[in-house]
C-alpha positions as CSV (number, residue, x, y, z in Angstrom):
1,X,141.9,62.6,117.8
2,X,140.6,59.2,118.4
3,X,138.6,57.4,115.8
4,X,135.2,57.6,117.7
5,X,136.0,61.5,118.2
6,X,136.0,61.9,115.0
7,X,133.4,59.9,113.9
8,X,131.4,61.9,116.4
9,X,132.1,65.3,114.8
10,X,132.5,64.0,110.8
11,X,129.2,65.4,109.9
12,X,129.1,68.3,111.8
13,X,128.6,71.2,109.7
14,X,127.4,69.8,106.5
15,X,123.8,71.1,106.8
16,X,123.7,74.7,107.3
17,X,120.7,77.2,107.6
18,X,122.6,79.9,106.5
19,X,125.6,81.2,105.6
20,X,129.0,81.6,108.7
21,X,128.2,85.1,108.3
22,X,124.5,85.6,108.8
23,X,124.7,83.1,111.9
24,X,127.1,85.1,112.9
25,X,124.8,88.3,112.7
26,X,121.7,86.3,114.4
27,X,124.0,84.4,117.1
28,X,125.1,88.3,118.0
29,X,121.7,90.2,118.2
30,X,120.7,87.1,120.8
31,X,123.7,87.7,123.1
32,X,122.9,90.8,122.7
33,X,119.0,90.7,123.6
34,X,120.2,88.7,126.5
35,X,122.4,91.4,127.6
36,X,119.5,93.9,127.1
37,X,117.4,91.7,129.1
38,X,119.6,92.3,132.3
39,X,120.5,95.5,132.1
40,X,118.2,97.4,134.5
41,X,118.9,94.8,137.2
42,X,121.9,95.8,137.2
43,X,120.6,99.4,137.2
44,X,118.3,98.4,140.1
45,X,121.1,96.7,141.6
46,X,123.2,100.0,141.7
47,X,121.0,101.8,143.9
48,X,122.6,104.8,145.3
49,X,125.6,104.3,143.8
50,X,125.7,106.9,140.9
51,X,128.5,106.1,139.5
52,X,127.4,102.5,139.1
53,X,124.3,103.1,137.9
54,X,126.0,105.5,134.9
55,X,127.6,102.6,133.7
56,X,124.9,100.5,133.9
57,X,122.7,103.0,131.7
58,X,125.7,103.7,129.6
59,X,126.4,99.9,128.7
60,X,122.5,99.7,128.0
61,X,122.4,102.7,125.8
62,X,125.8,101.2,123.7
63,X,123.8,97.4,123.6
64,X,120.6,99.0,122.0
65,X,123.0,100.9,119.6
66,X,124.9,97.2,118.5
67,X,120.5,95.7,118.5
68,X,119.4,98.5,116.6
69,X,122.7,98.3,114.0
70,X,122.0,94.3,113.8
71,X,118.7,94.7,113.0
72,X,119.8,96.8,110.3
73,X,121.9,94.5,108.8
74,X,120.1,91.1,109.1
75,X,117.4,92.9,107.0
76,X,119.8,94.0,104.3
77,X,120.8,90.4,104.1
78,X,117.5,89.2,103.6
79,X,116.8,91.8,101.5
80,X,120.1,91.3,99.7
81,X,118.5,87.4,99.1
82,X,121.4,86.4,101.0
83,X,119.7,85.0,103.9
């Protein structure tokens, strides 16, 4: 790595909000909600295709599953006072 490359990424990290593990946990319930978001498009998008649309409803069902499960566990961790 070049000397300006590093130099460009030598502080990187040294602040953090939170621990690796509770970003990880918030960074994963917003992919998530973003997922969420798009799901009945893709529903819509289906149409008369049944077997589409099954999937569709299927992978929405399994996301608010993972959301409601992330929720749980973000407020553990700030209950836990590790947040």
């Amino acid at each position: 790595m070049s000397l300006a490359a590093e130099r460009e990424l030598e502080h990187l990290g040294e602040t953090a909000g939170s621990s690796d593990h509770d970003h990880d946990l918030v960074h994963e319930l917003s992919r998530r909600l973003d997922s969420l978001w798009r799901y009945d498009q893709y529903i819509a998008n289906a149409e008369w295709r049944d077997e589409l649309r099954q999937f569709w409803k299927d992978a929405k069902a399994m996301e608010e599953q993972a959301i409601s499960r992330l929720k749980q566990l973000i407020t553990q961790e700030v209950r836990n006072g590790c947040f």
